[in-house]
C-alpha positions as CSV (number, residue, x, y, z in Angstrom):
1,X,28.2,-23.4,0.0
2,X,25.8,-22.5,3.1
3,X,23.4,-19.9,2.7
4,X,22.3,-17.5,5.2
5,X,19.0,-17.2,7.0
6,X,17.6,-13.7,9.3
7,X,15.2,-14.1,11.2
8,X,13.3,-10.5,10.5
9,X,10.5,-8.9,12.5
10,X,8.1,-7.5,10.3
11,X,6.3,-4.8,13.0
12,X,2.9,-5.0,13.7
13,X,1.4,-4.6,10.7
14,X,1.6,-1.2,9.0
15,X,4.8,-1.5,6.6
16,X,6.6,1.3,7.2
17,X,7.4,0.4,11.0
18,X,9.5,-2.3,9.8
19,X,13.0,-1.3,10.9
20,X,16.1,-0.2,8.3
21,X,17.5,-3.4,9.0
22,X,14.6,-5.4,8.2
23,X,14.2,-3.9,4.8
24,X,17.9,-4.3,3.6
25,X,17.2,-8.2,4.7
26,X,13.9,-8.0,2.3
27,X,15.5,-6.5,-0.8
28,X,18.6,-8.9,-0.8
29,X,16.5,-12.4,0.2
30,X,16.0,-15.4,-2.4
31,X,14.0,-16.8,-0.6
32,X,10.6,-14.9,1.9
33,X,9.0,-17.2,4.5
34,X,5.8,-15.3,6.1
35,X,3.5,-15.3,7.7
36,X,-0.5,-13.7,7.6
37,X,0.9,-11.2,9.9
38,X,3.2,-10.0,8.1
39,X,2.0,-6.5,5.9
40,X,1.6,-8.2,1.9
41,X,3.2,-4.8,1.0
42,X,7.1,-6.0,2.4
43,X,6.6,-8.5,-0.5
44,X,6.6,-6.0,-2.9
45,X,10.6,-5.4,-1.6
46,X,11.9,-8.7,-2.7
47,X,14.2,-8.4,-5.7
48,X,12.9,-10.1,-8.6
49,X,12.8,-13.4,-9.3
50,X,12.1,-14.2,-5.8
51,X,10.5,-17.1,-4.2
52,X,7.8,-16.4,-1.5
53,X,6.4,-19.2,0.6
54,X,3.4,-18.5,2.9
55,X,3.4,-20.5,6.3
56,X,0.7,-18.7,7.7
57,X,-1.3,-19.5,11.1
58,X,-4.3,-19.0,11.8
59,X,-6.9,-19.8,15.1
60,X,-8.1,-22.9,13.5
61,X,-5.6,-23.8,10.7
62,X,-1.8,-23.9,11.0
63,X,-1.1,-23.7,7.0
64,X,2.6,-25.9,8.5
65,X,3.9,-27.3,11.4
66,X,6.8,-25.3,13.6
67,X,9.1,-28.4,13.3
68,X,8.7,-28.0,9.7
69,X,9.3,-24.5,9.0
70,X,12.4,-24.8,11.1
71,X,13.3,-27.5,8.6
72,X,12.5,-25.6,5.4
73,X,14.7,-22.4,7.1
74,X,17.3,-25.3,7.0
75,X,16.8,-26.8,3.8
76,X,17.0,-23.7,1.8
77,X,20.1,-22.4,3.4
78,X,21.6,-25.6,3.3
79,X,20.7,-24.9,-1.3
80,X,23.0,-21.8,-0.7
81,X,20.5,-19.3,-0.6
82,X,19.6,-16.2,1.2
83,X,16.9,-16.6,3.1
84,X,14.2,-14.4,5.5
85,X,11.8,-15.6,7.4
86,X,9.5,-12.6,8.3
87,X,7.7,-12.7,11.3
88,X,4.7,-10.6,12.7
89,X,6.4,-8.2,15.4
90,X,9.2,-9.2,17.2
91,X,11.1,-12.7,16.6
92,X,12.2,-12.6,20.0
93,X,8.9,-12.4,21.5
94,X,6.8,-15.5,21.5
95,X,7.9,-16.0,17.9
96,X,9.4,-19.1,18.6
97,X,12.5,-17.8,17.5
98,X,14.8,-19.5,19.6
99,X,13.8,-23.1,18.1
100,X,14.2,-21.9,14.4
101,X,17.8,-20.5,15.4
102,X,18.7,-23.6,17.5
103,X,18.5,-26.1,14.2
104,X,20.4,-23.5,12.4
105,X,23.1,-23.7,14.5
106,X,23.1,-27.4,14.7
107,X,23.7,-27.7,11.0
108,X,26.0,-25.2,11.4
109,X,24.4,-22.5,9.0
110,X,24.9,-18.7,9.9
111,X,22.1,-16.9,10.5
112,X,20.9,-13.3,12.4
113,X,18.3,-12.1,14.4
114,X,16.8,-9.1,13.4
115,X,14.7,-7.4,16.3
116,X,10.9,-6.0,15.4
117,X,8.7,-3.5,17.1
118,X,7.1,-5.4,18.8
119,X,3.0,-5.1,18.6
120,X,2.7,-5.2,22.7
121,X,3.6,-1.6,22.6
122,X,2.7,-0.3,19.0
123,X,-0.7,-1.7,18.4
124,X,-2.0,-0.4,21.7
125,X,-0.3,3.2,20.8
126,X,-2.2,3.1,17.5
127,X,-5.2,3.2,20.0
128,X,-4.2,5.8,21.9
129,X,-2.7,3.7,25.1
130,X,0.5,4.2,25.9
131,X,1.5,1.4,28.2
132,X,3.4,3.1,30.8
133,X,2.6,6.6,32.0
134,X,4.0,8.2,34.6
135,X,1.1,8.5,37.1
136,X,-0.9,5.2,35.8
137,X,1.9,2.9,35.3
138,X,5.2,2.6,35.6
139,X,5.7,-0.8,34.6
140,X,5.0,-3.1,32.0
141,X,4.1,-7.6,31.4
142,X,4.0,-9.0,28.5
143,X,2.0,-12.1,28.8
144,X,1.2,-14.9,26.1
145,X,-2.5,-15.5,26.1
146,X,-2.6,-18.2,23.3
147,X,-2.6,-21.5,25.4
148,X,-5.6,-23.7,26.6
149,X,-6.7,-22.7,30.3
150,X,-4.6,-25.9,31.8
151,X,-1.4,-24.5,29.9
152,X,-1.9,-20.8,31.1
153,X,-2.0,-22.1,34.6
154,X,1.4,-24.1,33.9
155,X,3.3,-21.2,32.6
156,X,1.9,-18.0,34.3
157,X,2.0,-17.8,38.5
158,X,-1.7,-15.6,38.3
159,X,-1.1,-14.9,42.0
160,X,2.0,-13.4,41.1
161,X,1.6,-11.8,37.6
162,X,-1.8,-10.0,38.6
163,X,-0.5,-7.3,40.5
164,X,3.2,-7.2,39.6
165,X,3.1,-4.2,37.0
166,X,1.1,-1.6,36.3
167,X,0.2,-2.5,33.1
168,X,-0.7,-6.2,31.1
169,X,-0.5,-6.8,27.9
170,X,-1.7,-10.4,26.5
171,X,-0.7,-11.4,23.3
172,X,-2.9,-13.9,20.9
173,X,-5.4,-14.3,23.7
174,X,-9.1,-13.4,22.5
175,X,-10.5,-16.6,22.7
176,X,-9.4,-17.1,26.7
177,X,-10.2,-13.3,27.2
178,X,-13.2,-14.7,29.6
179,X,-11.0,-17.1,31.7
180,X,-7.9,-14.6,31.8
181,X,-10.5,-12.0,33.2
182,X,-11.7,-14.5,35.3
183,X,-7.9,-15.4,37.2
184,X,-7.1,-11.3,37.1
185,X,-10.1,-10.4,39.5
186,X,-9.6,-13.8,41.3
187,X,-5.9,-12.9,42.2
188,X,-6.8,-9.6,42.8
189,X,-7.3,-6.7,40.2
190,X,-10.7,-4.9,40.6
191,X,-13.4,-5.8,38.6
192,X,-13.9,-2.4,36.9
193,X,-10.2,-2.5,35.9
194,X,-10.2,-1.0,32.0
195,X,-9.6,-3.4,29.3
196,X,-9.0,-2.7,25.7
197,X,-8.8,-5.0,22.7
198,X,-7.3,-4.3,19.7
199,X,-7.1,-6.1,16.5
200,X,-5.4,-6.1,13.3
201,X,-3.6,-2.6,15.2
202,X,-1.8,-0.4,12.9
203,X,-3.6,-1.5,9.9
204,X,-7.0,-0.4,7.5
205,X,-8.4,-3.7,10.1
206,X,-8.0,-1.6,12.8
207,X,-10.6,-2.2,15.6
208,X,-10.6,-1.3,19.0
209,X,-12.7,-2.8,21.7
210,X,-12.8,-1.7,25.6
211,X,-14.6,-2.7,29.2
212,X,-13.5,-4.2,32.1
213,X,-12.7,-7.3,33.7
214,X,-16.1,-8.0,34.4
215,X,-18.1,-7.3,31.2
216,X,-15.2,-7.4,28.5
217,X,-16.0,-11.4,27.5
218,X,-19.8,-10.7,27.2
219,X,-18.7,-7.8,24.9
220,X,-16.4,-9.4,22.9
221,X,-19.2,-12.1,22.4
222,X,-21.8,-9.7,21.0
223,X,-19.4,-8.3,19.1
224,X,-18.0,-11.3,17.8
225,X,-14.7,-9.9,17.9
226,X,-11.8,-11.9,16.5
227,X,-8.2,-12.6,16.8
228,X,-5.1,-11.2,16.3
229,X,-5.7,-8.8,18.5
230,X,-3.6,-7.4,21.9
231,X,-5.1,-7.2,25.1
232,X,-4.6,-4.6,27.2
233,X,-5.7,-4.3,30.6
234,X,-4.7,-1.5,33.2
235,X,-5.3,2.8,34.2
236,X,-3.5,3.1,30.9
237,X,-6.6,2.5,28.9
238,X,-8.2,5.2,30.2
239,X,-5.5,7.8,28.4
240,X,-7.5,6.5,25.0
241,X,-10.6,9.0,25.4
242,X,-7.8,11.7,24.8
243,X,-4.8,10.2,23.0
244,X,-6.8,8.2,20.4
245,X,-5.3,9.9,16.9
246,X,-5.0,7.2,14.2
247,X,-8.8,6.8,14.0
248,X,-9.0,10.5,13.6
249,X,-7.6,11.1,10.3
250,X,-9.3,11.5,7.4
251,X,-8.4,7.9,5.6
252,X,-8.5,5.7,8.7
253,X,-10.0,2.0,8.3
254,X,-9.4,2.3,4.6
255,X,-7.3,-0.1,2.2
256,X,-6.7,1.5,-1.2
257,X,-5.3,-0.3,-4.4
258,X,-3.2,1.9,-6.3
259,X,-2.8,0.7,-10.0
260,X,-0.6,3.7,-10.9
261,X,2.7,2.8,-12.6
262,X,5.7,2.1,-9.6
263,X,7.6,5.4,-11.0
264,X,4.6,7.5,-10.6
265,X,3.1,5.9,-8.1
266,X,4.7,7.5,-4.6
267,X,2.6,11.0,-4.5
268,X,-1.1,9.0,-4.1
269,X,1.0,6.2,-1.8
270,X,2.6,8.9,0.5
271,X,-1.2,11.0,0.6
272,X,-2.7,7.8,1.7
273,X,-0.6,6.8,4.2
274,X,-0.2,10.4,5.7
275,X,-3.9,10.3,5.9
276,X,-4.2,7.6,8.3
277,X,-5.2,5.2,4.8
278,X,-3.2,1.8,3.9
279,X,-2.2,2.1,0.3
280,X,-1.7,-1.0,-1.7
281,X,0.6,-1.1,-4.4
282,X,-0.6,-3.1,-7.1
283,X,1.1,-1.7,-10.4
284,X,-0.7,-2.4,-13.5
285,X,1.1,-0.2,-16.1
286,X,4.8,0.7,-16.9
287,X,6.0,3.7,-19.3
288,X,9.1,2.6,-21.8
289,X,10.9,4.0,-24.3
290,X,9.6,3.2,-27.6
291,X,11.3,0.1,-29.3
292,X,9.8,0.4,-32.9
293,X,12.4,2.0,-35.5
294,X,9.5,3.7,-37.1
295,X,8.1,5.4,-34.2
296,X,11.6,6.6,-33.3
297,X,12.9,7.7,-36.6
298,X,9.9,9.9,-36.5
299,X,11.0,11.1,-33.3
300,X,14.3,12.1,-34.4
301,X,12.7,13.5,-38.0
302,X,10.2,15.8,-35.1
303,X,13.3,16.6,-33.1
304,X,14.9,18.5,-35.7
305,X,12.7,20.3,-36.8
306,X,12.1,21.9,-33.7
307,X,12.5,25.6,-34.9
308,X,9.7,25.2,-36.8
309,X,6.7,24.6,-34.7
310,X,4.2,26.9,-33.9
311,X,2.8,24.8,-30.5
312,X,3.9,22.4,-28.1
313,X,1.2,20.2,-26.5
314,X,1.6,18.2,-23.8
315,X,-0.9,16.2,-22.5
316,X,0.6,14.0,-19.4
317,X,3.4,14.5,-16.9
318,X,4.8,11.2,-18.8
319,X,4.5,13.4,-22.6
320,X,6.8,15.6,-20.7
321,X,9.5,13.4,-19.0
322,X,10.1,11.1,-22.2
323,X,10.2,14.3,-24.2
324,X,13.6,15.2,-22.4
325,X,15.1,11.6,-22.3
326,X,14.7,11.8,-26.4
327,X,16.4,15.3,-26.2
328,X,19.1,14.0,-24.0
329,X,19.4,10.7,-25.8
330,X,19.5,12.6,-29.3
331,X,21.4,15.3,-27.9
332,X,19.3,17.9,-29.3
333,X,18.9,21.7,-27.7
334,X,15.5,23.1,-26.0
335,X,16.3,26.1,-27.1
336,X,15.2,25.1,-30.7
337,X,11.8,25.8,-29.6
338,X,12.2,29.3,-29.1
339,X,9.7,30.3,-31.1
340,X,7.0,27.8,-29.9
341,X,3.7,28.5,-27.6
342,X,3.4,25.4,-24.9
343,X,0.4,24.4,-23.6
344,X,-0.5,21.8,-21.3
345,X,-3.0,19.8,-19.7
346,X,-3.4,20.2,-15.8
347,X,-1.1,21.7,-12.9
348,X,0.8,18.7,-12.4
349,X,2.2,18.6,-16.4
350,X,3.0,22.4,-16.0
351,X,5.2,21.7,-12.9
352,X,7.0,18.9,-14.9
353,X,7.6,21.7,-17.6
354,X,8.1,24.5,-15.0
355,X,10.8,21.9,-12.8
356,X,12.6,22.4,-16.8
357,X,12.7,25.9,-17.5
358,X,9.5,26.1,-19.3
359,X,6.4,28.0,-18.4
360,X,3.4,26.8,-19.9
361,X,0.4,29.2,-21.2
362,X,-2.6,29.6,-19.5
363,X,-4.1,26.3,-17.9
364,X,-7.3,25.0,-19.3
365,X,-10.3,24.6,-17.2
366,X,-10.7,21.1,-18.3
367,X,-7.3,18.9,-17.5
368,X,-7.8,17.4,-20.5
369,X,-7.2,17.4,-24.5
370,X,-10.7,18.9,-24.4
371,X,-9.6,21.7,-22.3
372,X,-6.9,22.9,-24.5
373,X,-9.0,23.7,-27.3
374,X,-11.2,25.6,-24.9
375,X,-7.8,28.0,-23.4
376,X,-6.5,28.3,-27.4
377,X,-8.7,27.9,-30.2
378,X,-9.2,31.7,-31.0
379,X,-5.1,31.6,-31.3
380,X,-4.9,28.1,-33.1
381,X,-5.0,29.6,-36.9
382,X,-5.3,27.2,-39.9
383,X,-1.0,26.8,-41.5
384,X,0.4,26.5,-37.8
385,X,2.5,23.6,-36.9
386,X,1.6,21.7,-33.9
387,X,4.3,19.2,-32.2
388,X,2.0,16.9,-30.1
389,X,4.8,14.5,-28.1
390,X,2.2,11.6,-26.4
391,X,2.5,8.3,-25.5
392,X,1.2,5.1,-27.9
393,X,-2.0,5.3,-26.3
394,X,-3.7,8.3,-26.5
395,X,-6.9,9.6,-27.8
396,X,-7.3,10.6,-31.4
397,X,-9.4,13.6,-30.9
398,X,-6.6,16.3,-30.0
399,X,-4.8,15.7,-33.5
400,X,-8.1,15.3,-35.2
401,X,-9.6,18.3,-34.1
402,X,-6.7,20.3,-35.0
403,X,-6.8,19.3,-38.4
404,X,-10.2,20.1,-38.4
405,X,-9.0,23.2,-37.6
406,X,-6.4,23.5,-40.3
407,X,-3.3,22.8,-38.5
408,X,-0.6,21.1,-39.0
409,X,0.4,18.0,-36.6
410,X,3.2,16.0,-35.7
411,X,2.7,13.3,-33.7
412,X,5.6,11.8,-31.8
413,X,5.0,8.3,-29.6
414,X,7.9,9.4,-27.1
415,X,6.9,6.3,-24.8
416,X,4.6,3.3,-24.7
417,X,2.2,2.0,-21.7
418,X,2.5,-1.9,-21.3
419,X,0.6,-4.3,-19.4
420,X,3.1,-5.3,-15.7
421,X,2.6,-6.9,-12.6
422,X,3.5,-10.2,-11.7
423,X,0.4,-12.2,-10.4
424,X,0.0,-11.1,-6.7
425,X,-1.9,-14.2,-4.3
426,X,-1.5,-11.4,-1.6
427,X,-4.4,-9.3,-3.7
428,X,-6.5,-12.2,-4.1
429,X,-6.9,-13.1,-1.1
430,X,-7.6,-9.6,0.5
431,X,-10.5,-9.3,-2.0
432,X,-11.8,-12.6,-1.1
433,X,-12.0,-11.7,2.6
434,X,-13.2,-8.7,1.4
435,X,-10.2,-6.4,3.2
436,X,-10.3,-4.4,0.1
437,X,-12.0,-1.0,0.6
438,X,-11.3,0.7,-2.6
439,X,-9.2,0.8,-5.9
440,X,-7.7,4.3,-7.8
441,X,-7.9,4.3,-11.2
442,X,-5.6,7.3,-13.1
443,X,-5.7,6.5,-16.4
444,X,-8.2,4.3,-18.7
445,X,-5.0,2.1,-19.2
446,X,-4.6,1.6,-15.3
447,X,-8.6,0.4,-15.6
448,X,-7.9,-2.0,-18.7
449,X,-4.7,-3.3,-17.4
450,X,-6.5,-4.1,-14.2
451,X,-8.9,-6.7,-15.2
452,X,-6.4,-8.3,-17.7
453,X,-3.8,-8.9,-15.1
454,X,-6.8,-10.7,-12.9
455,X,-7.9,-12.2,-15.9
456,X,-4.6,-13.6,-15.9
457,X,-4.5,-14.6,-12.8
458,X,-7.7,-16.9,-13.5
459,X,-10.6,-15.1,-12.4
460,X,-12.8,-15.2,-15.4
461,X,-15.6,-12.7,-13.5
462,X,-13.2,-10.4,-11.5
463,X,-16.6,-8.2,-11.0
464,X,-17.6,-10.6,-8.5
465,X,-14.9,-9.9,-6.1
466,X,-15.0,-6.2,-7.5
467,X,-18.9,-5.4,-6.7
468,X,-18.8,-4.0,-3.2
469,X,-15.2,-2.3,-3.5
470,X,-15.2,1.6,-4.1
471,X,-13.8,2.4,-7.3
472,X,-12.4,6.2,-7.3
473,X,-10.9,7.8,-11.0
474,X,-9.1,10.4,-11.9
475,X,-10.8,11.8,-14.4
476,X,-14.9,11.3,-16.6
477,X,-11.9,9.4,-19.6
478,X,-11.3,7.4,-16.9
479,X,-14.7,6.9,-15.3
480,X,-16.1,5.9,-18.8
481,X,-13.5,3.0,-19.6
482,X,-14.3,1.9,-16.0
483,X,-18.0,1.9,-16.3
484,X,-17.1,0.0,-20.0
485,X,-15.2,-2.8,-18.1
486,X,-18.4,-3.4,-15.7
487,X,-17.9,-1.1,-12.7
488,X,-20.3,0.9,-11.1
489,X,-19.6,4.7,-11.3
490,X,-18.2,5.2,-8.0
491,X,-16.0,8.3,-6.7
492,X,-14.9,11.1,-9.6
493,X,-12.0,13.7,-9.0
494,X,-13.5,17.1,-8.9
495,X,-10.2,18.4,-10.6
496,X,-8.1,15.3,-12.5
497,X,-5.6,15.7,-9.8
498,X,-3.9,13.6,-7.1
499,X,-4.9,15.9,-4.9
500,X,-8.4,16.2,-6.2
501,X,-8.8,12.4,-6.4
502,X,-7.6,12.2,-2.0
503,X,-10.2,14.7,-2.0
504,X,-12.8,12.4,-3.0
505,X,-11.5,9.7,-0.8
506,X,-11.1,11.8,2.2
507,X,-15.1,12.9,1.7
508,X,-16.2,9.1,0.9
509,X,-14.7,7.9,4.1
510,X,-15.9,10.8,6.1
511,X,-19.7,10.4,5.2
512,X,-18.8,6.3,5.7
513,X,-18.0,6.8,9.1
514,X,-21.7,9.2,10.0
515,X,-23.3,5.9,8.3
């Protein structure tokens, strides 16, 4: 049986302009064929198991030939599977789209188009040029600007493209921006018409170059500016001085690792992206349910004997969540803790016990086990019994220093942290071309975790891909297990929040940019 092949536009860069469709195609494909301009965070979408095949161009080195990737999109359909082949912007739109789709059909395989927003129009909007505008422009050409001078003469009529809209847009054309200049003022646009250049638009890359027709090849010279970028030239690039608004916010030009476990992980990915940032998702940790029969017959010993505790601490919005699932899954009532004080460490673990009907005491100062000795201790009195429902990997020092104070404890291990991630090549190579501008930490697991899985992966020093990339904790827990594994203290959370730690970030890039 045939498979099926769609022939996706990824967008211009930044992952969430992908469209509906596009996504649906990610999630359900066997097999991914992408290439570099393609966001590495669409990969994450696959389902697992899936096969990803890189057939990536670049200026100088096309990774494989056109005629061949149209015959792998054949080949692999022709195995029965489902495959996407993802391409940067719009398939339609000197994707080459039309010969991939042609040897489908001659082997008779089924296979659909999938339209992309095209980066003609959102890369320069990302700059602040919009390409039409009522008194500037009112029409648009979109011109390929990849061939050697002798093709560009073959396929574009200069004498006739020059001054036939408003606005041009060139597409892949940095290295010829000299010689296109040159044919623009010889067919008759002004020298001093604006030009803008942008590259890598709508991602942390961005960069945005502008001039005229004149100067705009000397510039791009001392500037060393290189491709992918979009070339705009027109009135509309004027509009940038007062529309430019990506560059303005507070996390622009910045990619940021997030190691935070998938489930947890959307609050710091959402902050990040709202803030103009490009979060990377790069999961190092995953929270289960506890698989040992001794760890969850003392759950169930704990669970019913809830009318007798004196306190409830919970340390992590985790302690909370995997608290419930044993109640639910043991289907014993909250209301057995009626007589039990709750404490907890930092806002977000109080809104996980608020969002369930419980209010916790006062907040310590400190988020952390520290803190809640510090908010209690003149109430902690030697005979009480403490229920203290954690995961497998926390610190010793809250139990121990109740003891010490002549508690009772119970310790329940209501979930355990394990090492996840498949090996991502995607992550490599960003850190190799150093496009990596800093990695969150939220836990000392997260930290650990982190250097296994690139241990894994076979870099036997990751601190020499590591050394120039910020490193930004949650928490001094945190910061101390980093500094451990080799890094350099770098940014620390004021308050061991998600807020606190986009803060930090937010204030790192801000006195970045004055440098």
């Amino acid at each position: 049986m045939k498979g099926k092949v769609y022939l996706v536009g990824a967008g211009p860069g930044d992952a969430k302009l992908i469209t509906i469709k596009g996504m649906e195609c990610i999630r359900k494909a066997d097999v991914l064929v992408y290439d570099r301009l393609a966001s590495p965070r669409l990969l994450k979408w696959m389902k697992p198991g899936g096969q990803k095949i890189y057939v990536g161009k670049t200026t100088d080195r096309h990774t494989m030939k056109q005629e061949d990737i149209n015959q792998l999109l054949a080949d692999l359909a022709l195995e029965g599977k489902t495959v996407v082949r993802l391409k940067g912007g719009d398939p339609t739109i000197f994707g080459r789209v039309g010969e991939e789709a042609e040897l489908l059909r001659r082997h008779g395989i089924p296979y659909e188009i999938v339209p992309g927003i095209t980066s003609a129009i959102s890369v320069p909007a990302y700059a602040g040029i919009p390409v039409t505008h009522r008194e500037l422009a009112s029409s648009l050409s979109i011109i390929t600007g990849h061939e050697s001078p002798d093709k560009l003469d073959h396929s574009i009529h200069w004498d006739k493209v020059t001054n036939a809209t408003g606005t041009l847009v060139f597409l892949m054309g940095v290295a010829k921006v000299g010689y296109i200049s040159e044919q623009l003022i010889k067919h008759g646009r002004p020298p001093e018409t604006p030009v803008a250049l942008v590259r890598w638009g709508t991602r942390a890359d961005q960069e945005t170059l502008t001039g005229t027709l004149s100067d705009i090849e000397a510039k791009v010279k001392a500037a060393d500016f290189q491709p992918p970028a979009v070339i705009v030239v027109g009135e509309v690039v004027r509009q940038r001085e007062l529309l430019m608004w990506a560059e303005a916010l507070p996390l622009f030009g910045k990619r940021i690792v997030v190691t935070r476990a998938r489930s947890q992980a959307s609050e710091l990915v959402e902050l990040i992206e709202e803030l103009g940032g490009e979060p990377y998702e790069f999961p190092v940790i995953e929270t289960v349910m506890p698989e040992d029969a001794g760890k969850k017959a003392a759950i169930t010993e704990a669970l019913g004997k809830l009318p007798g505790f004196d306190w409830v601490f919970f340390t992590s919005v985790n302690g909370v969540e995997f608290f419930w699932r044993h109640l639910a899954e043991q289907k014993v009532d909250i209301r057995g803790l009626h007589r039990a004080r709750i404490g907890a460490v930092g806002p977000a673990t109080a809104a996980a016990l608020a969002g369930r009907g419980l209010v916790a005491g006062e907040l310590p100062a400190r988020f952390q086990a520290e803190g809640l000795i510090e908010a209690f201790g003149s109430e902690l009195l030697p005979g009480q019994k403490v229920l203290l429902p954690r995961g497998d990997l926390a610190r010793e020092w809250l139990p121990d220093k109740l003891r010490e104070l002549g508690l009772e404890v119970t310790e329940i291990d209501t979930y355990e942290t394990v090492v996840t991630g498949e090996d991502d090549i995607e992550l490599l190579r960003l850190l190799e071309e150093k496009r990596i501008h800093a990695i969150t930490f939220t836990s000392s697991s997260t930290v650990r975790n982190f250097i296994e899985i690139l241990n894994r992966m076979g870099l036997e020093d990751p601190m020499t891909l590591l050394a120039d990339i910020k490193i930004a904790c949650i928490g001094p827990l945190t910061e101390q297990t980093a500094v451990e594994a080799g890094f350099t203290p770098g940014l620390l959370a004021e308050e061991a929040t998600i807020d606190g730690l986009i803060h930090e970030l937010c204030r790192w890039n801000a006195e970045t940019r004055l440098k």
